[in-house]
N, C-alpha and C positions, 0 to 999 in steps of 0.2 A: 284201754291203751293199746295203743297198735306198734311194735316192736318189728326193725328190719336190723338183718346186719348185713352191713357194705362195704368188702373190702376191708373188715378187720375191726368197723369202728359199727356201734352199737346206735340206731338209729328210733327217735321215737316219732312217727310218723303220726299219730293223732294222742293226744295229749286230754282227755277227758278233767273239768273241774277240779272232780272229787279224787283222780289220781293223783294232779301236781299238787293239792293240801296234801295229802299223805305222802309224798315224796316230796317236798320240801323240809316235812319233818320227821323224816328217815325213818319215817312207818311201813313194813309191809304188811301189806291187806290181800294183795294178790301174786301170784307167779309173778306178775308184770313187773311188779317191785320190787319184786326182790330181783329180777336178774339186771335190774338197773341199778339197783343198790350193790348188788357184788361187783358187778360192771366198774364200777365207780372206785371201791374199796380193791377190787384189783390191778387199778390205774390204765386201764383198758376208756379208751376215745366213746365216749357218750354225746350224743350231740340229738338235738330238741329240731323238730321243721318249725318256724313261725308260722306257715300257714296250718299249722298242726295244735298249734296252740287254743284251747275249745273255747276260752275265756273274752280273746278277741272278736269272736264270733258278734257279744253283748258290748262291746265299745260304744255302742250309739243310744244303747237302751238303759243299760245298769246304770246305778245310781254311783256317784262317782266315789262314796267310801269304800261300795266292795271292791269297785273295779282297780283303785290304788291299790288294794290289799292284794288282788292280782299279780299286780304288777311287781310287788314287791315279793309276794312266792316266789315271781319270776328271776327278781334278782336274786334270792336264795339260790335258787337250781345252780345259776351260773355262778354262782360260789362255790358251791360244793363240786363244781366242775363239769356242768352240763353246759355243751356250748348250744345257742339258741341261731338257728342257721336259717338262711334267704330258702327258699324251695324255688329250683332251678325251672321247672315247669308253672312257675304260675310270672 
């Protein structure tokens, strides 16, 4: 997981698999997680790049039960209040 912060709001710039399982279910496994999990729990601005997102990457290839299961981690995060954002550069 690749972690920026800009201008106040906590930014996850690459989003690995195996991180958003464990951050979907308020697991920390690593530093990464946790300061996104206190992030969050502080009510401090967490916000996801889409093109950050590692899962997207397999849209064309995965088999389409995991890739739902994906998508639905995804809905998680934006519940718990990660907003999932365009990346102004692509």
């Amino acid at each position: 997981m690749e972690l920026e912060e800009r201008g106040g709001t906590l930014v996850i710039t690459r989003l690995p698999v195996e991180q958003m399982g464990a951050l979907s279910l308020g697991l920390v496994l690593t530093d990464q997680e946790g300061t996104v999990l206190r992030a969050l729990l502080e009510g401090k601005k967490v916000q996801v790049l889409d093109s950050g997102l590692e899962y997207k990457d397999y849209r064309r290839c995965a088999a389409l039960g995991i890739y739902q299961k994906f998508m639905a981690l995804e809905r998680g995060l934006r519940e718990m209040g990660i907003c999932v954002v365009r990346d102004r550069h692509r």
